[in-house]
C-alpha positions in Angstrom: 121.1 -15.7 198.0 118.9 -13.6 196.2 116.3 -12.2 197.9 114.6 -10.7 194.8 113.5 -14.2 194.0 111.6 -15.2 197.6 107.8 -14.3 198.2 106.7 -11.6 200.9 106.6 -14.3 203.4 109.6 -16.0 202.3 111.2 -12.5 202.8 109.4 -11.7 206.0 111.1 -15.0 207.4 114.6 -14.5 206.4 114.8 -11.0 207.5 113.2 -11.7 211.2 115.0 -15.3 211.3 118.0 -15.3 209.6 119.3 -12.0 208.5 122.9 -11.1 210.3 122.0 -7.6 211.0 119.8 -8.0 214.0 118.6 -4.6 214.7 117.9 -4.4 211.3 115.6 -7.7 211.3 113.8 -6.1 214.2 112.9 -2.8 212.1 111.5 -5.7 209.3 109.2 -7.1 211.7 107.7 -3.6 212.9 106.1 -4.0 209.3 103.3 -7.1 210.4 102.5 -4.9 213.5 102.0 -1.7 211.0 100.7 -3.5 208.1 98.2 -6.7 207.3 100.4 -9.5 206.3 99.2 -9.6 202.6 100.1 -5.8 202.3 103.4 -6.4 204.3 104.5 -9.2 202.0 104.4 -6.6 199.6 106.2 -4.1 200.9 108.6 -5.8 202.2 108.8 -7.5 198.0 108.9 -3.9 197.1 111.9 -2.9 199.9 114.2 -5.5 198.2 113.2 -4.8 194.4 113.9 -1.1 194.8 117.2 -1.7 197.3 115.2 0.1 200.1 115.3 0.1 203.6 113.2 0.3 206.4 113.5 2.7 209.5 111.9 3.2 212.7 111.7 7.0 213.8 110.8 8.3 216.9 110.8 11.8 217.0 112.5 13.5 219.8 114.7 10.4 220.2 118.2 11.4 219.8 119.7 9.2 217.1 116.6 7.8 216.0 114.9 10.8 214.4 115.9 11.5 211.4 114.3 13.9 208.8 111.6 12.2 207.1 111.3 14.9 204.1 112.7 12.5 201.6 111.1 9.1 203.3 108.1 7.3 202.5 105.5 6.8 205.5 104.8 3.2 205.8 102.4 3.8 208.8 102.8 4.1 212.8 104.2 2.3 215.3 104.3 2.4 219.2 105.9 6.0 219.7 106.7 6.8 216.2 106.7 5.7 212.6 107.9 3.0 210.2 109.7 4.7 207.1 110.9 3.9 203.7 114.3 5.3 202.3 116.9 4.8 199.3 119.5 2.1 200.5 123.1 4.1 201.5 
């Protein structure tokens, strides 16, 4: 499938639905908690297009906070922040 061709809600919708990474899917939907839904159908457009990714960071967290220096803020979430990096 390619994903550069869905819409922001066609995109939000696989990723939370049917994408095989779960814990990944779950860091997707942080994004209509963190942004209104026209703004995170564009992100989330913008993730794929540019082979991004989103992470959750909660600082102090072991494992799950990571230096942010080179990340995007997205905006916050319950105990921490929603981030965007390059794709490894």
């Amino acid at each position: 499938m390619d994903l550069s061709k869905l819409s922001g809600e066609a995109l939000l919708d696989y990723y939370e639905q049917h994408h095989p990474d779960k814990d990944y899917a779950s860091v997707v939907s942080l994004l209509t908690y963190t942004l209104t839904p026209q703004k995170a159908f564009d992100m989330i457009k913008r993730i794929v297009r540019e082979n991004k990714k989103l992470v959750a960071v909660y600082p102090g967290v072991p494992g799950l906070d990571p230096d942010t220096s080179k990340m995007e803020f997205v905006g916050s979430i319950i105990d921490g922040g929603l981030y965007i990096c390059p794709s490894n």
